[in-house]
Structures are given as C-alpha cells and as structure tokens.
C-alpha positions as CSV (number, residue, x, y, z in Angstrom):
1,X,-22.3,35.6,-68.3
2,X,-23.6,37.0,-64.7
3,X,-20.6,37.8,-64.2
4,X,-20.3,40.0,-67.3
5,X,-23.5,41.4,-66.3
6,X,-22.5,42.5,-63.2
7,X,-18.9,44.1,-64.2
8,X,-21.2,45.9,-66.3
9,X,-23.6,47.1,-63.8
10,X,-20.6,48.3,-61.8
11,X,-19.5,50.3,-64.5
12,X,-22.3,52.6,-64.3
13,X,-22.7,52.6,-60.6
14,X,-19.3,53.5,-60.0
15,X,-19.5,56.7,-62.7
16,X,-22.9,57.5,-60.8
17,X,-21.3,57.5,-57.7
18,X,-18.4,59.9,-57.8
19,X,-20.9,62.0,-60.5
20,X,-23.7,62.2,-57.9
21,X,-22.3,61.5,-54.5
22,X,-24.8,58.7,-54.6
23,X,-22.5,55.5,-53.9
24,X,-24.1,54.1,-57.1
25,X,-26.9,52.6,-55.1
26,X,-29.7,54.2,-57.3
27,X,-28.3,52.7,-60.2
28,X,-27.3,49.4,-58.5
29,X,-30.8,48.5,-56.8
30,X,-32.8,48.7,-59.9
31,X,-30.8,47.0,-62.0
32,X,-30.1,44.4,-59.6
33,X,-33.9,43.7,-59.1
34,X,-34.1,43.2,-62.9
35,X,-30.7,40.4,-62.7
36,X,-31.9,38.7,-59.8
37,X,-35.8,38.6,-60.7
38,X,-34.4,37.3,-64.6
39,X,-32.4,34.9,-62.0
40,X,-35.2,33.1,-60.8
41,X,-34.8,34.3,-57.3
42,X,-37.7,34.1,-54.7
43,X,-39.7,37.5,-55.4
44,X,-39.9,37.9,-51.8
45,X,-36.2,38.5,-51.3
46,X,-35.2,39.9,-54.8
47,X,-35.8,43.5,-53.4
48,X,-33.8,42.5,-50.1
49,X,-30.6,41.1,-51.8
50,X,-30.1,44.3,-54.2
51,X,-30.6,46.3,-51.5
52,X,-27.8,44.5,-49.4
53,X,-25.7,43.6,-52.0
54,X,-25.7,47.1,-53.0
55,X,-24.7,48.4,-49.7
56,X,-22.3,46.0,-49.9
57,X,-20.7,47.4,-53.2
58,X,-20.7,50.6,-52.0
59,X,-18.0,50.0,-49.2
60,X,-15.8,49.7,-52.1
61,X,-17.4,52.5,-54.5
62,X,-17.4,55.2,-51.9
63,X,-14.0,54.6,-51.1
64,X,-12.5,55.7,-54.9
65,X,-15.1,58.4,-55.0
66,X,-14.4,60.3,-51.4
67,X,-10.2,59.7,-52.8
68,X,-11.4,61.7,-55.7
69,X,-13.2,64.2,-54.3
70,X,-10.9,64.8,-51.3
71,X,-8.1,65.7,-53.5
72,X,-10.6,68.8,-55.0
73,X,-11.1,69.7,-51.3
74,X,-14.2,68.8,-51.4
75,X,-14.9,66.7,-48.2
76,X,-15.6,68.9,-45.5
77,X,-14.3,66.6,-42.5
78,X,-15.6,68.1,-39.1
79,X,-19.4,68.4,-41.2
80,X,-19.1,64.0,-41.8
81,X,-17.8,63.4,-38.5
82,X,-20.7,64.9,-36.6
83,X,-22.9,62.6,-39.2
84,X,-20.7,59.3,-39.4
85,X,-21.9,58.0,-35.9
86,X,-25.5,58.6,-37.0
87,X,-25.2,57.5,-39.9
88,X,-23.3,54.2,-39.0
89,X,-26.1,52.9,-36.1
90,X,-29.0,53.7,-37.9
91,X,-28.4,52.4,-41.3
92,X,-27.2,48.6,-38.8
93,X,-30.6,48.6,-37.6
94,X,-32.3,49.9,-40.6
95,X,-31.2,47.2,-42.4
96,X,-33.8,45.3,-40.0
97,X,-36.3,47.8,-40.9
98,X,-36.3,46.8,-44.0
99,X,-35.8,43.1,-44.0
100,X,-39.4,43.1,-41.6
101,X,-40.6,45.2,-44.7
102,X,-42.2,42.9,-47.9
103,X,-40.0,43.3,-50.8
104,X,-43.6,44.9,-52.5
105,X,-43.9,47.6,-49.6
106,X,-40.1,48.3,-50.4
107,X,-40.3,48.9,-53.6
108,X,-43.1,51.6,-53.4
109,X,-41.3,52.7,-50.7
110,X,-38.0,53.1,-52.7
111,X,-40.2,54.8,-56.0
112,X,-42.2,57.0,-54.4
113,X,-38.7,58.5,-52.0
114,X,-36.8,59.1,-55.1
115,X,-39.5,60.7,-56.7
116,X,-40.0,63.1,-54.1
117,X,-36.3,63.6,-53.5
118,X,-36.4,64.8,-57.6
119,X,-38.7,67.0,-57.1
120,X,-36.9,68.8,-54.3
121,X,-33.3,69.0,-56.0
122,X,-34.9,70.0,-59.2
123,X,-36.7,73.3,-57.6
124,X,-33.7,74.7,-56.1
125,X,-31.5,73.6,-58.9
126,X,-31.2,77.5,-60.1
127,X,-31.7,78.9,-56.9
128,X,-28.0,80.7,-55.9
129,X,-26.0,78.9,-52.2
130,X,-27.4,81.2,-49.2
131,X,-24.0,80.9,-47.8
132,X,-25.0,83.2,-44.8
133,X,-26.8,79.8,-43.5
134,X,-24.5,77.9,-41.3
135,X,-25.1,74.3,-40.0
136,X,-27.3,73.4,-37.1
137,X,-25.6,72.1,-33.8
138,X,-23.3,69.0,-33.9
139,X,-26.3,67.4,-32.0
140,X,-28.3,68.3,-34.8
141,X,-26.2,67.0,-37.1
142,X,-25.4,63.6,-35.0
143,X,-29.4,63.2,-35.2
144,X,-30.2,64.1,-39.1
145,X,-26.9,61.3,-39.1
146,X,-29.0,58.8,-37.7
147,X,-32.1,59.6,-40.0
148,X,-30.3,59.8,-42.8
149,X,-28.3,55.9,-41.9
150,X,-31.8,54.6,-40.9
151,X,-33.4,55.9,-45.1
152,X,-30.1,54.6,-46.6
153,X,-30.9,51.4,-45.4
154,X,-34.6,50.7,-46.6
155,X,-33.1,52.6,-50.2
156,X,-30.6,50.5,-50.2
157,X,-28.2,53.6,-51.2
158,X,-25.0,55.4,-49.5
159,X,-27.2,58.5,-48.2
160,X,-26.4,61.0,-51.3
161,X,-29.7,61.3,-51.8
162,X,-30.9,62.4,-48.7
163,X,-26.9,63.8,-47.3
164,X,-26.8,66.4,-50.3
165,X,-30.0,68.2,-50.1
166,X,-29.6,68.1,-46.6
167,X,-25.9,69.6,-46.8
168,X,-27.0,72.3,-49.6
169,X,-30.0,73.7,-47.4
170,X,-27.7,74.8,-45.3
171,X,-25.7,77.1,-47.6
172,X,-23.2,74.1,-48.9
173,X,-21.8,74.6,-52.1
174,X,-22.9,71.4,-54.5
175,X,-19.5,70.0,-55.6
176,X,-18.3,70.1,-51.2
177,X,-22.1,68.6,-50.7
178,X,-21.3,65.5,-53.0
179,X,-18.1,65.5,-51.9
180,X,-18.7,64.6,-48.3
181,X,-21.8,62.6,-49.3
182,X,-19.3,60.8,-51.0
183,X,-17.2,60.3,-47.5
184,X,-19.8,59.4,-45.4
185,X,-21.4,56.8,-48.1
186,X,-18.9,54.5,-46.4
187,X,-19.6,54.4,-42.4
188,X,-23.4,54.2,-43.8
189,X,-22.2,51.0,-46.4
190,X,-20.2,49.2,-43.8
191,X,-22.6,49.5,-41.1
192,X,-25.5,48.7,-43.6
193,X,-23.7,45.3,-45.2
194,X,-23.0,44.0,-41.6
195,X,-26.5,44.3,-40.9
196,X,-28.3,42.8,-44.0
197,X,-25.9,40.0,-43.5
198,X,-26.6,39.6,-39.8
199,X,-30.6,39.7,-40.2
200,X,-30.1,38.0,-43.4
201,X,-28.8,34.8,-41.9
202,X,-31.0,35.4,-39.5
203,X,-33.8,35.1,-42.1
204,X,-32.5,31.6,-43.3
205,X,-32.8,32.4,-47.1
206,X,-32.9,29.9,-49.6
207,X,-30.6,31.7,-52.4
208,X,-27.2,30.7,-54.0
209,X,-23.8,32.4,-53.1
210,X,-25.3,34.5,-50.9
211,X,-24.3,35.9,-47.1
212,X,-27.5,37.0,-45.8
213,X,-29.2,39.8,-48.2
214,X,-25.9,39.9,-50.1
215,X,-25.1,38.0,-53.6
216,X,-21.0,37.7,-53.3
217,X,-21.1,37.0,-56.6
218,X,-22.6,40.4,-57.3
219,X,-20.6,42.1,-55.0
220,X,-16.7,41.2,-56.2
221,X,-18.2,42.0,-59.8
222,X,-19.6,45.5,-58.7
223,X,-17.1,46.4,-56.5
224,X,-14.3,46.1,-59.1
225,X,-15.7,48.1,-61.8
226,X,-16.9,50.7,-59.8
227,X,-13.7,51.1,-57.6
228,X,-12.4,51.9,-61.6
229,X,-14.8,54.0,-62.7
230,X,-15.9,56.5,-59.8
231,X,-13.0,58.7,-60.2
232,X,-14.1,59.5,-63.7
233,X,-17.3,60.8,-62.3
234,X,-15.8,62.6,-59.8
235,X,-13.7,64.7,-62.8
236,X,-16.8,65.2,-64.2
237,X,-18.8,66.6,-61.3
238,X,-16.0,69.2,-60.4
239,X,-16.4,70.0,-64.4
240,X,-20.2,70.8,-64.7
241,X,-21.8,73.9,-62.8
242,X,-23.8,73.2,-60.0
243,X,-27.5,73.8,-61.7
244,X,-26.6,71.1,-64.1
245,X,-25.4,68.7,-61.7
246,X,-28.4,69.2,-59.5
247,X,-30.8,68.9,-63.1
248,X,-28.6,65.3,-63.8
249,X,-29.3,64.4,-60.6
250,X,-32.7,64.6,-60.3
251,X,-33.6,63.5,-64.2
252,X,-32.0,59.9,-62.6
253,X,-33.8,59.7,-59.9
254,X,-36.9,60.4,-61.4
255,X,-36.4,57.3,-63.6
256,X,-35.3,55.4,-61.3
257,X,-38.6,56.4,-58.4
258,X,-41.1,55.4,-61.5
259,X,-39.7,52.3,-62.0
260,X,-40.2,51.2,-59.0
261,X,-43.4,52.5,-58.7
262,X,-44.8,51.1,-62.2
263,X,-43.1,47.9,-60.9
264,X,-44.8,47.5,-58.1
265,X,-48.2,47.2,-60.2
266,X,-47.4,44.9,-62.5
C-alpha cells in the first residue's frame, strides 16, 4: 500500500516538474509530510525526511525533464554552468541549515517562501520579456548559484522556484527559464541528497528504511513514476503561453505556502 501511495505521488511530481521546472519538490514535500506524519513518524523529523527524500527524487525527476526540455532548445547551457557550482555547494551545506532548523520553524519557513514566491510570478505574469536586459557577470551568477542551492535545500525543492524568477528578470523567455531550471535541478538534487544523508546519519534517527533524512522506500517509488511522467509536462509547458504558465505556477504554490503555514498552527 505505501508503496502505491508513493508511485502515486511520483506521478504528480514528475508532471509538475517538467510543467513548472520545479523538480516536483513542491508537490513532493507536502504530500510526503502528510504519508510520513499518517506513518507515525517522529514529528520532529517528518519535515526533514520529505525534504531529503525529495531531493533525493529529484536526481531522477530532473534528469527526464532537462532531456525534454533540451530537445525544445530550451536549456541555455553557458547561463547553468555559471549557476551549477553555486548551486551544488550551497544546497550540501544547506542541507545542514536545515537539519539544525526544527521541523516547526521549517515548515513556516517553507509556507510563508512559497507564498511570497506567488505573489511575485503572479505580478509579472502579463508583463511582456524586457529582452534588452542581459545577465549580470558570471560572478554574479556563480553567487545568486550559491543562494539559490543554499534556499533549495531548507525547501526541499530543485531551485525552480527561486532559478525561474530569477532567470526571467533578466529578460529570459519563460519556456528557456524552466528549461534550464529544469537542468540545474540536478547538481542542486545531488549535492542536496549527499548532504541530508551525511547530516542525517549524523543525526542518528530512529526511522525505518531510511539513509539519513531520506525514506529509500519513498525514493525508488517516486523516482520511477516521475522519471515517466516529467516528459509529459514538459510537452505541455512548451504548449501553453507564457502568462498561463506563470498564472499555473503560482496558483500551486499558493496552495502549497498555506498549507504549510495553516499546518504549522494546528
């Protein structure tokens, strides 16, 4: 049966991911929290293992969905690796960020980032590409990289919410912004799995069929669905206009930030 639930899960992470350029993680963590909790887990690591597990699923998801997007053209390569190197170190040693962080902090954390990351992609969803911006220096981008890695750790998500906005404010059209979000969801997955098992174990966590923060079982079920179902949402992000995919993309996140948040209180 957990097994079931969790091909299921993947399902809808994996169509997320190559739809949004999210690597699924802002469907994964919440749902994740609500199998884990249901589970019987210790509350004070629930938070903690979705969010490494679903870093860990990602490796896998972000893999079929940069494929996809790559054959569109959509991956601007010298743009993810000025970012990658970032990305990679500071989502390792956000992971121990966020295990220092109490699984209540990160859930408030989590709500109220995804709220305001909404708010933002919903207010320039009809504004038109300033394509006369150009990017800032590859030092720059080496830096936002690092802040970026460092977010997508404590989220628990592949950087698409934070790697798009910060791609399209510089005069990136949305389907090449998801696109190579989509790409550099992996360095920031790999980097953050290693180190949610690493301070995991460190952690000494009493939970079954687990490597540090991550649920194996969780992750072969995940990763196998989604690795199936991210190129569909790729075909459908390179079919809808660019206002509507930024309107989708925000309408999720908003549900996802208040659940969190209303979480948290209860």
């Amino acid at each position: 049966m957990e097994l079931i639930i969790f091909l299921i899960i993947g399902a809808f992470a994996g169509f997320a991911a190559g739809l949004f350029g999210v690597g699924g993680g802002t469907i994964i963590v919440p749902l994740l929290f609500i199998v884990f909790s249901q589970m019987g887990y210790d509350p004070d690591v629930v938070m903690h293992l979705a969010l490494g597990t679903s870093l860990a699923t990602i490796v896998v998801t972000s893999i079929s969905s940069f494929m996809a997007h790559n054959k569109k053209g959509a991956v601007m390569w010298p743009v993810f690796k000025n970012l990658a190197p970032g990305m990679a170190l500071g989502c390792f040693f956000g992971a121990g960020i966020a295990g220092w962080l109490s699984g209540l902090h990160l859930q408030i954390i989590v709500g109220l980032f995804l709220l305001w990351v909404a708010y933002t992609m919903f207010a320039g969803a009809n504004k038109t590409v300033d394509t006369t911006k150009t990017l800032p220096s590859t030092p720059a981008q080496i830096g936002a990289g690092g802040a970026i890695g460092i977010a997508s750790a404590i989220f628990g998500i592949g950087g698409g919410s934070l790697t798009v906005p910060y791609l399209t404010r510089y005069g990136v059209v949305m389907q090449k912004a998801v696109g190579t979000s989509a790409a550099c969801g992996l360095p920031i997955a790999i980097a953050g799995a290693l180190g949610f098992m690493f301070f995991g174990m460190k952690a000494e966590i009493n939970v079954p069929n687990t490597i540090g923060y991550i649920h194996v079982y969780a992750f072969l079920g995940i990763s196998i669905m989604s690795f199936i179902t991210a190129k569909f949402g790729a075909k459908a992000a390179h079919a809808l206009s660019p206002s509507m995919l930024k309107k989708c993309f925000a309408v999720l996140l908003v549900i996802v930030g208040s659940f969190f948040i209303l979480k948290s209180f209860l």
